[in-house]
C-alpha positions as CSV (number, residue, x, y, z in Angstrom):
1,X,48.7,54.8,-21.1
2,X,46.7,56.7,-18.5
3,X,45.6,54.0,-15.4
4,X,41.6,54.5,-14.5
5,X,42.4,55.1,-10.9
6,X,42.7,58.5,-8.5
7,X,46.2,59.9,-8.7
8,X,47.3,61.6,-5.9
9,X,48.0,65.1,-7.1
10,X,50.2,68.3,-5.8
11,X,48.6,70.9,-7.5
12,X,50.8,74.0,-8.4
13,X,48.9,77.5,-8.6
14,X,49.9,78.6,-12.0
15,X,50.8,77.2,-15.7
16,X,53.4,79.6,-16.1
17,X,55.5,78.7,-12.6
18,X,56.3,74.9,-14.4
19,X,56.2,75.5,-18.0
20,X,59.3,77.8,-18.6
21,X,58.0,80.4,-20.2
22,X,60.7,82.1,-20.1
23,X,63.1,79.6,-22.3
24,X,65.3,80.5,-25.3
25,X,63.5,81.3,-28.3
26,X,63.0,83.8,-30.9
27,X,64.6,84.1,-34.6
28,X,65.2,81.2,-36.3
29,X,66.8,79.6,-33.2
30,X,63.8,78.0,-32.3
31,X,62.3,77.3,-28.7
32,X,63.4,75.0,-26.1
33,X,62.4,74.4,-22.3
34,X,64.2,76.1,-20.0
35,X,62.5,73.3,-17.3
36,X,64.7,70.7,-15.9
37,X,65.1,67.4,-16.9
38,X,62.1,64.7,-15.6
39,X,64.2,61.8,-17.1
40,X,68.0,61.0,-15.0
41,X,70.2,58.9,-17.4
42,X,71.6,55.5,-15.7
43,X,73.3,53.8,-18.5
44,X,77.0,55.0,-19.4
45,X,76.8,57.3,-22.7
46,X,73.4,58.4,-22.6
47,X,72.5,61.7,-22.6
48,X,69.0,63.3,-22.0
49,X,67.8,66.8,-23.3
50,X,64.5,68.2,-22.8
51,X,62.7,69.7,-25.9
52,X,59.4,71.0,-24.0
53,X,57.5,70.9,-21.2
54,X,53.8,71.4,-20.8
55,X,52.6,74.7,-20.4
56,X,55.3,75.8,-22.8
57,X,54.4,78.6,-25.1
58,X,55.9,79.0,-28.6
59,X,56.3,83.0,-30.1
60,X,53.6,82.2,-32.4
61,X,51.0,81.2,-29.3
62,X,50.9,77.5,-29.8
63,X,51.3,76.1,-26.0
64,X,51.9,72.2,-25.6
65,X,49.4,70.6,-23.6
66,X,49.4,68.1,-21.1
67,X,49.7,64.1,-21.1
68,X,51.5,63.5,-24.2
69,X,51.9,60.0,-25.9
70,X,52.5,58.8,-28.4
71,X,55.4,60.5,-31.2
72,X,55.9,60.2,-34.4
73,X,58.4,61.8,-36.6
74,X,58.5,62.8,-40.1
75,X,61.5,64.4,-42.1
76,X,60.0,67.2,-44.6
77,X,63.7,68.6,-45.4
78,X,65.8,71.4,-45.5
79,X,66.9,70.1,-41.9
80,X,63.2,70.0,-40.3
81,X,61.3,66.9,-39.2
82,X,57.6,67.3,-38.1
83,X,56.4,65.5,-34.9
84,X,53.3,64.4,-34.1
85,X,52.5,63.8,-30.6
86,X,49.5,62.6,-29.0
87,X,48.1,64.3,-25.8
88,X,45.8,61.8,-23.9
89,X,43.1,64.1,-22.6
90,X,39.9,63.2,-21.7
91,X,36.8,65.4,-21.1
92,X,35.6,62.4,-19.5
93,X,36.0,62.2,-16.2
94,X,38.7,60.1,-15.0
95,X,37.6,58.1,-13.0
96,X,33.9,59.8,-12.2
97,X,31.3,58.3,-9.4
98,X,28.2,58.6,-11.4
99,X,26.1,57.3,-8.4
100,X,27.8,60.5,-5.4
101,X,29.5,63.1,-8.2
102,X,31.7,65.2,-6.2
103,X,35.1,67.6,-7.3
104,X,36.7,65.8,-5.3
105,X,36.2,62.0,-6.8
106,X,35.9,63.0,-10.2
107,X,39.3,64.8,-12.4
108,X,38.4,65.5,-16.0
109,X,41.2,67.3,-18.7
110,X,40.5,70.6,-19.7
111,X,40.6,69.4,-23.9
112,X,39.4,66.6,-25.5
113,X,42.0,64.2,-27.0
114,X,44.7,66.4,-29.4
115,X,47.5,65.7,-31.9
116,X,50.0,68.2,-31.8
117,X,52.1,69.0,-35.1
118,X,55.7,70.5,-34.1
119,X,58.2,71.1,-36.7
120,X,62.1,71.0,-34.8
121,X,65.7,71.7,-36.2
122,X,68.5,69.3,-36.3
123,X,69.1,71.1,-32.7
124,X,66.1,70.1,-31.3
125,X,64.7,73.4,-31.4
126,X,61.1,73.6,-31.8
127,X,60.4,76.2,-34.7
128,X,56.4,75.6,-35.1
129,X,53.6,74.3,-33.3
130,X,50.2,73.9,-34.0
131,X,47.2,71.1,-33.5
132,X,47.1,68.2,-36.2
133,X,43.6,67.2,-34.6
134,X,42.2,69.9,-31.9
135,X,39.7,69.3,-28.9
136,X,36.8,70.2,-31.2
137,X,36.9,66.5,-32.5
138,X,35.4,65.7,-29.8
139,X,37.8,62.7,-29.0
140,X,38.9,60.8,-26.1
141,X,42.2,59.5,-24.5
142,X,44.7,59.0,-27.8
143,X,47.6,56.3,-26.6
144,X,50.2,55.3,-29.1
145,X,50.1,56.5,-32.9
146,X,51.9,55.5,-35.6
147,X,53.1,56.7,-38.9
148,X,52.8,54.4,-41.9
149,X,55.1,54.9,-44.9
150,X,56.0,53.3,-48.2
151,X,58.2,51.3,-45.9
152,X,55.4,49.3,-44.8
153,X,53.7,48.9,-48.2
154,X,51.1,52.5,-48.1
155,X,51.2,54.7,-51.5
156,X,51.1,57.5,-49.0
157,X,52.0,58.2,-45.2
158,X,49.1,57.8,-43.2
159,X,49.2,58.7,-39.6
160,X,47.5,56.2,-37.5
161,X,46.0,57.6,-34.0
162,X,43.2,56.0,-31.7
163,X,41.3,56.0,-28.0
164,X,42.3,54.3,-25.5
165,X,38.8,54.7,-24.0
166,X,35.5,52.8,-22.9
167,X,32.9,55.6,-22.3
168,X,30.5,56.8,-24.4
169,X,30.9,60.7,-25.5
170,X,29.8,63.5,-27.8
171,X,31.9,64.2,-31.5
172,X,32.1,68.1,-30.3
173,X,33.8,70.2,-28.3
174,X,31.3,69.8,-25.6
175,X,31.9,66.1,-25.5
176,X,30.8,64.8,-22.4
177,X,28.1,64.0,-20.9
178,X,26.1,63.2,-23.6
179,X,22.5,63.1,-23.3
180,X,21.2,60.2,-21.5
181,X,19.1,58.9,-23.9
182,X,22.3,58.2,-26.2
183,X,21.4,60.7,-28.9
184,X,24.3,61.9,-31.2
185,X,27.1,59.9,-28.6
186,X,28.8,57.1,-29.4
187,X,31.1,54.6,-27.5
188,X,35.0,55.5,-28.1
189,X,37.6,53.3,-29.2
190,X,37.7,53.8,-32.6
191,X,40.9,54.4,-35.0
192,X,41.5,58.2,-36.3
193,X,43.9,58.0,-39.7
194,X,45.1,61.7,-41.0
195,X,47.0,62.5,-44.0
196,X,49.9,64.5,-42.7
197,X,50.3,66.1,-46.1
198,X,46.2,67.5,-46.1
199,X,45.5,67.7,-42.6
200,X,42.5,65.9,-43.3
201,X,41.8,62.8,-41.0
202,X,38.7,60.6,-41.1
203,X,37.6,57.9,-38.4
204,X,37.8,53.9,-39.6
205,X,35.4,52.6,-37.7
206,X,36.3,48.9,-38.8
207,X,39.3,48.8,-37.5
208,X,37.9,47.7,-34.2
209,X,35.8,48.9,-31.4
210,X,38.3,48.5,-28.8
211,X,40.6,50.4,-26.1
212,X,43.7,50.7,-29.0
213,X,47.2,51.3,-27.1
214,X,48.7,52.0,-31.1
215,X,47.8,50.9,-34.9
216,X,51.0,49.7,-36.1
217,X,51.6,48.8,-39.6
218,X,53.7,45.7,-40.5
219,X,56.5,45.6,-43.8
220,X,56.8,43.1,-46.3
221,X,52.6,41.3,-47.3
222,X,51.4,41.9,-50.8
223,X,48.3,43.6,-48.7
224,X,48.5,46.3,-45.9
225,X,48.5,44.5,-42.5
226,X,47.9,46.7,-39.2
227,X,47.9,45.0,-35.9
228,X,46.4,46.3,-32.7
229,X,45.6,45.8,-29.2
230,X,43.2,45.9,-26.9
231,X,44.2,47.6,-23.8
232,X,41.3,47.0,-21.5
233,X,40.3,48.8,-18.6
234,X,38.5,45.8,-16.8
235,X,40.5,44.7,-13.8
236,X,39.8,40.8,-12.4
237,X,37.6,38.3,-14.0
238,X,34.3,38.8,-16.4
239,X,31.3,36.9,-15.4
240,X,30.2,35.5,-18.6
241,X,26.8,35.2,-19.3
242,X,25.7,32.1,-20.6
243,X,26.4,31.2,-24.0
244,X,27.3,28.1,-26.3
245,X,30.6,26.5,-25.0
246,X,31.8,29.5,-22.9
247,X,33.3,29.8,-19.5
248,X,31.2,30.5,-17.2
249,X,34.3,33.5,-16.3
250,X,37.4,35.1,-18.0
251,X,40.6,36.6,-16.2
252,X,41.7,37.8,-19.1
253,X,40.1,40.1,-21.3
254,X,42.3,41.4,-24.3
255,X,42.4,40.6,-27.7
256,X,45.2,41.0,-30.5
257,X,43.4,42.0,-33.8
258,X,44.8,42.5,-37.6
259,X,43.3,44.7,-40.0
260,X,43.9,43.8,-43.3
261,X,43.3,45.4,-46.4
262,X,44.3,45.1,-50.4
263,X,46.1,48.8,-50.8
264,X,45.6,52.2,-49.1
265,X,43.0,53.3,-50.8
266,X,41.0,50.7,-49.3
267,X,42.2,50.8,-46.0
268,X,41.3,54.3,-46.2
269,X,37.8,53.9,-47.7
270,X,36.9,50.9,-44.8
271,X,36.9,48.1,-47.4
272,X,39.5,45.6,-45.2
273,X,38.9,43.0,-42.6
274,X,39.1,42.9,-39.0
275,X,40.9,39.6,-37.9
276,X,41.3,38.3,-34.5
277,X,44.4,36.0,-32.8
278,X,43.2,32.4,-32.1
279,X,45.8,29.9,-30.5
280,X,45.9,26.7,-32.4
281,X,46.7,24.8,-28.9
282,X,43.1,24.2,-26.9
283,X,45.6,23.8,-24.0
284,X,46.4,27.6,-24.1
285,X,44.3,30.3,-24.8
286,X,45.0,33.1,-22.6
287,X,47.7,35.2,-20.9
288,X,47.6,32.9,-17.7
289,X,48.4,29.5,-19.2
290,X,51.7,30.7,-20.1
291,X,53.0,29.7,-16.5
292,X,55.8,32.3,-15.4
293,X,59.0,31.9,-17.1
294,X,57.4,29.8,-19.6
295,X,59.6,28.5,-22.6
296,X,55.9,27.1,-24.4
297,X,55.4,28.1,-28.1
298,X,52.8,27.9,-29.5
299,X,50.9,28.4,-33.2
300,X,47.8,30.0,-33.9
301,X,45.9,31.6,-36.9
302,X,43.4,35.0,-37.1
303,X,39.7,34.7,-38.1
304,X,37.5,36.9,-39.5
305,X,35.5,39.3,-37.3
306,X,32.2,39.9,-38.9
307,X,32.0,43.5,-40.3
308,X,29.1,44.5,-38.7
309,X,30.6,43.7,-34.8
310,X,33.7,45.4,-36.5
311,X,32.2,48.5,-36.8
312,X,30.1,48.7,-34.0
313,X,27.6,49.8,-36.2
314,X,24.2,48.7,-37.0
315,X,22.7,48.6,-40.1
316,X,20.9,52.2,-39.9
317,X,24.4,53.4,-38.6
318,X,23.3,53.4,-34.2
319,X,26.0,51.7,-32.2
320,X,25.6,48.1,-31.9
321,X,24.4,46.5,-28.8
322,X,23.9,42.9,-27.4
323,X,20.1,42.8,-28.3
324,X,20.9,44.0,-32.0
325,X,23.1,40.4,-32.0
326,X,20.6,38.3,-29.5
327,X,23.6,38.4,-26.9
328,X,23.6,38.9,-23.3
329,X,24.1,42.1,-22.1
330,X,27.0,42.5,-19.8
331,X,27.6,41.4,-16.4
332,X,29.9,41.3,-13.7
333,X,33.7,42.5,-14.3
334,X,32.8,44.8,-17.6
335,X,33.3,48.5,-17.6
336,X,31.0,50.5,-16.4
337,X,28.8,53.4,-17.7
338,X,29.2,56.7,-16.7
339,X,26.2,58.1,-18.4
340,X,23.6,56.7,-15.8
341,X,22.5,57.8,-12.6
342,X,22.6,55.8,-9.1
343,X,24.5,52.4,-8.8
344,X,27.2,51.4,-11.8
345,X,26.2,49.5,-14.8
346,X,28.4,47.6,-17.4
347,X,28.1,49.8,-20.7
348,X,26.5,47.7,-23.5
349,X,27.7,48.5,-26.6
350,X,30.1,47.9,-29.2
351,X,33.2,47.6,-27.2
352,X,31.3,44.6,-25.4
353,X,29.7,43.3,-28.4
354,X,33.2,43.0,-29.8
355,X,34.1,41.2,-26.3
356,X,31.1,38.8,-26.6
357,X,32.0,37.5,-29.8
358,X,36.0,37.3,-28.9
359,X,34.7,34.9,-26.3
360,X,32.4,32.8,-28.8
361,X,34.9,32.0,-31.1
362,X,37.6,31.2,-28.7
363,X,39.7,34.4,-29.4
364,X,42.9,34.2,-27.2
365,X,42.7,36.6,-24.1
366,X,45.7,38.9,-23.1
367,X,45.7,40.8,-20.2
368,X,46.1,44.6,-21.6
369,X,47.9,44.6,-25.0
370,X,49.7,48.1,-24.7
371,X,52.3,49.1,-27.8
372,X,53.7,46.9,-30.6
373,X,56.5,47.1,-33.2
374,X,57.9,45.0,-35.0
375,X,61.6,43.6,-35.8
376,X,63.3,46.3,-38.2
377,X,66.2,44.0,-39.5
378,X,66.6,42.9,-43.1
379,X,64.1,40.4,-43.7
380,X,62.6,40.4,-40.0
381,X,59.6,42.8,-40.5
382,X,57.4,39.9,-39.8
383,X,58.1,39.2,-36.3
384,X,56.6,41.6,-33.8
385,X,56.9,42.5,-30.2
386,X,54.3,43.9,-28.1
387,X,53.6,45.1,-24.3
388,X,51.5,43.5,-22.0
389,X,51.0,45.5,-18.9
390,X,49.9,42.6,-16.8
391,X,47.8,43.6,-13.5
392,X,50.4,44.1,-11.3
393,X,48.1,41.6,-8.5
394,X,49.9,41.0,-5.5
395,X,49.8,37.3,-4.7
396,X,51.0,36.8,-0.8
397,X,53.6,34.4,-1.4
398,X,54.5,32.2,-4.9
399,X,53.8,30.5,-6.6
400,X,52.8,33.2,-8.3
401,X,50.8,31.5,-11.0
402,X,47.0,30.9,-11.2
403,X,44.5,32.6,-13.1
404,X,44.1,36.6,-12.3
405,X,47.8,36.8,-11.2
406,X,50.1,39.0,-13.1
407,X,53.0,40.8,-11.0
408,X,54.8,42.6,-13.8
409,X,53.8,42.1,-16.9
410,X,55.1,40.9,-20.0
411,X,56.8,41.3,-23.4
412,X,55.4,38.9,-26.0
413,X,57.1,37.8,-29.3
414,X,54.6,37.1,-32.5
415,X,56.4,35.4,-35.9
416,X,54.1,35.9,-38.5
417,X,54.4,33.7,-41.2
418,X,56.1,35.3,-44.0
419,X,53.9,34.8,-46.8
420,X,50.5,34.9,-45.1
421,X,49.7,37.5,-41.7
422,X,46.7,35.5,-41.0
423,X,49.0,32.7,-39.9
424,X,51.5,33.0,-36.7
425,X,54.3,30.3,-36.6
426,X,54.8,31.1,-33.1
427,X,53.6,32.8,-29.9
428,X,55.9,32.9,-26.9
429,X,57.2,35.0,-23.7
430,X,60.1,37.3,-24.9
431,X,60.3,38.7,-21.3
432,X,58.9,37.8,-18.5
433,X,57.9,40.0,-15.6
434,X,55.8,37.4,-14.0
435,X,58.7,35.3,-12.8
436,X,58.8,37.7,-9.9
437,X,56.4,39.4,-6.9
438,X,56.1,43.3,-7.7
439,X,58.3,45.2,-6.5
440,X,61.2,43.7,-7.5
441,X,63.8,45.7,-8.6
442,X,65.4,43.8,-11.4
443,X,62.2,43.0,-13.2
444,X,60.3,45.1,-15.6
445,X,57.1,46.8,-13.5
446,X,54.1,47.5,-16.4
447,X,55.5,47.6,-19.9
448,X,53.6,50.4,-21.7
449,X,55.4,51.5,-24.9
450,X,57.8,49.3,-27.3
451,X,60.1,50.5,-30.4
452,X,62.8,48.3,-32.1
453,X,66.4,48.8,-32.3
454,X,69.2,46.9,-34.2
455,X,70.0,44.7,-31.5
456,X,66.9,45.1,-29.3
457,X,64.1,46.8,-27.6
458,X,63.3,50.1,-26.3
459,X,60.5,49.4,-23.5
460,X,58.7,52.1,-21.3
461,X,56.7,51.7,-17.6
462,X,53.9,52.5,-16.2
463,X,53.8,50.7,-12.7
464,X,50.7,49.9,-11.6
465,X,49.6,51.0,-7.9
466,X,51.5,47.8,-6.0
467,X,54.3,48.8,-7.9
468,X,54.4,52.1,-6.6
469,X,56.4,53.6,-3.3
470,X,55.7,56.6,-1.0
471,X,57.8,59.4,-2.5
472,X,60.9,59.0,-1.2
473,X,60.8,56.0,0.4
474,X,63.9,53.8,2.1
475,X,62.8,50.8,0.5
476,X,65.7,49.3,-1.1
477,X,63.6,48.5,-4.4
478,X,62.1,51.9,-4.1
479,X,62.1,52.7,-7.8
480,X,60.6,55.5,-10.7
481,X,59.2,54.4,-13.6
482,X,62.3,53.5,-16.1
483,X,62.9,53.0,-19.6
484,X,64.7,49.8,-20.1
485,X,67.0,48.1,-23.3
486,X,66.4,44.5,-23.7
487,X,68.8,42.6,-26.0
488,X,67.5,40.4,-28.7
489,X,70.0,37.9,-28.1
490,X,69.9,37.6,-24.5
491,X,66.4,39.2,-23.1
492,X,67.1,38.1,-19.3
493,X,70.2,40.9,-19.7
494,X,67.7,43.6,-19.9
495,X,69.1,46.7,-18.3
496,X,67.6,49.9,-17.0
497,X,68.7,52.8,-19.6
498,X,67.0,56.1,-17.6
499,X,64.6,56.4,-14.9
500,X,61.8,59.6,-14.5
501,X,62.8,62.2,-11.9
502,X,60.3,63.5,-9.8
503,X,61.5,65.6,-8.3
504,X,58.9,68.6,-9.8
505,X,56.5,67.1,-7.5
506,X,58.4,67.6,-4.3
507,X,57.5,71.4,-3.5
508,X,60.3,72.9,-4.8
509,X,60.3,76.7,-4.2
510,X,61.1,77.2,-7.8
511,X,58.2,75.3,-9.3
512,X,55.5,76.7,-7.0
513,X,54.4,76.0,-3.4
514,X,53.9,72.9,-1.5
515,X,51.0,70.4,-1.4
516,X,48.7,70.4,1.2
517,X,48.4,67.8,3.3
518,X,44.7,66.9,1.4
519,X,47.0,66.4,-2.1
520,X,50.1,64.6,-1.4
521,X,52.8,64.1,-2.9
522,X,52.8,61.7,-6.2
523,X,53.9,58.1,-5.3
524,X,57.3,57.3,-6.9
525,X,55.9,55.6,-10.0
526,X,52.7,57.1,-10.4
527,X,54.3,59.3,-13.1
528,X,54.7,56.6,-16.5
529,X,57.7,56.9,-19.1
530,X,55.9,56.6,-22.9
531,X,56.2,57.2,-26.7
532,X,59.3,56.0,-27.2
533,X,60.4,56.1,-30.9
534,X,63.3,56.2,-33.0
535,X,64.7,59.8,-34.2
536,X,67.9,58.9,-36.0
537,X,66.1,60.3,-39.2
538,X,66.0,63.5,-37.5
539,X,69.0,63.4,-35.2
540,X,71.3,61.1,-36.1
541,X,71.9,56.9,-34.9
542,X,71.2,56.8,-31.2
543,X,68.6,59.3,-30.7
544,X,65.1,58.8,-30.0
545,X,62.2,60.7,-28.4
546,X,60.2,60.2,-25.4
547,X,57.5,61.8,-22.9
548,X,56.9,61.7,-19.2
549,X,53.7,62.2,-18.0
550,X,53.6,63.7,-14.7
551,X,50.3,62.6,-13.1
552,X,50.5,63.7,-10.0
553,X,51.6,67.1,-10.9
554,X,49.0,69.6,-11.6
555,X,49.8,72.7,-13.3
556,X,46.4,74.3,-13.3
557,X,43.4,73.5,-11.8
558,X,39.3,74.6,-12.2
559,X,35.7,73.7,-10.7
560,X,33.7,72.1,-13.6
561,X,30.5,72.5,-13.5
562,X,27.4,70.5,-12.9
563,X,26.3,67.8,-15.0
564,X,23.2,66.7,-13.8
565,X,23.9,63.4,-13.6
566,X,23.7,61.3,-10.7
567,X,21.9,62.3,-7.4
568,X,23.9,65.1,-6.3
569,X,21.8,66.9,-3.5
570,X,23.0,70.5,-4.4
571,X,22.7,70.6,-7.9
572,X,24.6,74.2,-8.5
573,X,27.8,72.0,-7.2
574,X,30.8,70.9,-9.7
575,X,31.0,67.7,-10.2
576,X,34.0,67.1,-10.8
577,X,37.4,69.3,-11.3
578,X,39.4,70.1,-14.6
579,X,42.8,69.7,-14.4
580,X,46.1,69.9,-16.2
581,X,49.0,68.1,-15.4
582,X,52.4,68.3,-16.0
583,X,54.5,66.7,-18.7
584,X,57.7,66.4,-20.7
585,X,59.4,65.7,-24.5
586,X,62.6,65.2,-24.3
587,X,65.4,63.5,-26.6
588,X,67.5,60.8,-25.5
589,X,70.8,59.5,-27.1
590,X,71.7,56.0,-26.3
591,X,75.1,54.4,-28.3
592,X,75.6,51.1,-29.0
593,X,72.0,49.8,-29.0
């Protein structure tokens, strides 16, 4: 997951200077990175190998691009597994001052969102690469994906892939900006599902209209159950507008939705139902009433969401807005449009129709639902643990309780009950983060990704800014992001099991020249460990894949050009710069877990 703030970049003068161009491959040996490691091992055993690094170039042309995500991984035999990685690209700006566009305040990706399909030996090799979904889709900002198998119920695999995204964009190449008068754009967040065998994919718009971390499918229900997450970008508290029995604000603004359908077939053709988490305690309904190091449980139950605010589509097929439902449009605290001109507006649409209605029925709020999976022991497929980044606020002293403070984050733990998903037996903190101010360097900073073990959990960072230190700073907690182990049996024994190295970004002679003093170096943190996932089908127990994304490390760099929004004086002046930053797979062995 990619943070809607500035990053502060060292930008390197060429591609082929980082990406290793020069590594091992040819024959039927395969490719790998000749690029150092960006991820140190810290716990004893583990080893770390890194498969590719962006900018890499395979024989057959095929280079991998930059802010890869989610993997999944897919045995097709004779010794070859296919991955499929998400890169989460955006053509739109990130972040973009619609009101004073400038180069300099506004960093846009080069591609639209991409899947790339690589097929690797039992070495790790990379033999083939090519795009499962290419820029021309016209998407933005794919997170997590997951692939769904028999093993979860489907007749065949279905790859599951979203955005992660709020703004409103074209289905094209030439995505953004759309035309201001909306024509042919539509709001992202919606759910992408390709059939690896085909190649085909097809967007399933009633999945939900929301910023999806990952669509992950869940064993063992006579019907296919999916559960997501809404990984908002709003930061502090919404300003409802008035309504019947509402708040008059909300600090918390994510939801947990199910979608639920009879076989694949009809998940496939739309005909399930979007459900949404309601607690079955008035007493707590959000993120913030579960006190720090809170040992409450609770119950709960999912309702129906309407199909129509499912979709986000009306009935001639526009995107849904508040005045197609007689809601209020947005206020204060909503995300903001970057289609308009002059001061920022919330963006009414879908995404906030969806919202609206979450509020009216009393849907429990999260803070950002990030990645789930759930419990892959015999008979445990129906308890689930998922991410939630918190807002890393930094409250002056404790207690550090009290609505709109979150220091760390936190790992939740869902038991669905066995015979029916629409009813949860229990809700409760698996690990805490918010026990402690940020910083600390025994608690988890920003969960982001998740994946199961036998005996725990695999759990991935990305610190937010007040869990971030000046590169190279004498802090004592001074800390990379990490990816951390946490025991079933005992959570509180979480350890660290490897932590990123960025040492790419410190102007090392062999990478490319120094940063100026107006693009500084990266602060320790800024660069997020992600897409953790289990590869003992591919390369025996213990090993599992992972990415770094390096945001403050920019392998290539370009003026984009003028978009014509806003009030820029000069209108032959880019608006905003492309970039492409740096990035790495690699492949992780960790015994005994």
């Amino acid at each position: 997951m990619r943070r809607r703030m500035a990053f502060a970049c060292a930008v390197l003068a060429m591609a082929t200077a980082i990406s290793g161009t020069t590594a091992m491959a040819g024959g039927n040996g395969g490719f790998k990175t000749s690029r150092p490691s960006m991820l140190t091992a810290v716990k004893k055993g583990v080893s770390v190998t890194p498969l590719l690094t962006v900018g890499d170039e395979l024989p057959n042309g095929f280079r991998f691009e930059s802010i890869p995500d989610g993997i999944s991984v897919r045995p097709v035999g004779r010794g070859l597994t296919d991955l499929f990685i998400n890169h989460e690209t955006s053509k739109v700006p990130f972040p973009f001052a619609s009101a004073t566009p400038s180069a300099a305040g506004g960093q846009s990706d080069f591609d639209n969102s991409q899947v790339s399909q690589l097929t690797v030996n039992a070495a790790g090799r990379v033999v083939d690469g090519s795009f499962a979904i290419d820029s021309g889709g016209g998407f933005q900002r794919f997170c997590s994906n997951f692939l769904a198998t028999s093993k979860e119920g489907f007749d065949q695999d279905v790859f599951f892939t979203n955005e992660e995204s709020p703004d409103y964009a074209m289905r094209q190449e030439n995505s953004w900006p759309p035309p201001l008068s909306n024509a042919g754009a539509e709001e992202n967040g919606v759910v992408v599902a390709l059939d690896p065998d085909t190649g085909e994919y097809q967007t399933i718009y009633g999945m939900g209209r929301f910023n999806h971390e990952n669509d992950v499918a869940i064993p063992g229900y006579d019907d296919l159950v999916v559960l997501s997450g809404d990984d908002t970008f709003t930061s502090g508290t919404l300003t409802l507008p008035p309504g019947p029995n509402l708040a008059t604000s909300a600090p918390a603004q994510s939801q947990l939705y199910s979608y639920i359908a009879s076989d694949t077939d009809a998940l496939l053709g739309d005909d399930g139902d979007l459900w949404a988490f309601v607690s079955d305690n008035s007493s707590f309904t959000d993120y913030y009433d579960f006190v720090p190091g809170s040992t409450q449980s609770i119950t709960g139950h999912f309702i129906k969401v309407p199909k129509i605010i499912a979709t986000g589509k009306d009935t001639d097929g526009s995107e849904l807005t508040s005045s197609d439902l007689g809601y209020p449009a947005p206020d204060g605290g909503w995300q903001t449009d970057l289609r308009t001109s002059g001061p920022a507006v919330p963006i009414d649409g879908p995404q906030w129709v969806l919202e609206y209605w979450s509020h009216l029925n009393h849907v429990f709020q999260f803070v950002r639902v990030e990645d789930l999976a759930y419990d892959k022991r015999p008979g445990m497929g129906n308890v689930v643990y998922f991410a939630d980044t918190g807002r890393a606020t930094l409250p002056a002293q404790p207690p550090l309780s009290g609505p709109g403070i979150s220091t760390n984050g936190r790992i939740w733990k869902m038991v669905l009950d066995p015979d029916d998903p629409t009813q949860v037996d229990s809700l409760s903190i698996f690990l805490d983060g918010d026990d402690s101010p940020v910083k600390t360097l025994g608690e988890i900073h920003q969960p982001d990704n998740v994946e199961t073990t036998s005996k725990g959990l695999l759990v991935s960072e990305d610190p937010g800014g007040n869990n971030q230190f000046p590169a190279n700073s004498a802090d004592p907690n001074a800390t990379t992001a990490r990816l951390w182990y946490v025991p079933f049996a005992s959570p509180n024994a979480a350890q660290v099991v490897a932590k990123i190295d960025q040492s790419a970004d410190q102007g090392a002679t062999d990478v490319g020249p120094s940063p100026t003093p107006e693009l500084p170096f990266g602060n320790w943190g800024s660069w997020e460990t992600t897409g953790i996932v289990d590869a003992s089908a591919a390369f025996g127990t213990g090993a599992y894949l992972i990415n770094i994304q390096a945001h403050s490390l920019w392998i290539e760099k370009e003026a984009g050009p003028d978009t014509f929004i806003g009030t820029d004086a000069q209108p032959n002046d880019p608006d905003f710069t492309y970039k492409r930053e740096g990035g790495q797979l690699l492949l992780i062995r960790i015994p005994g877990i």
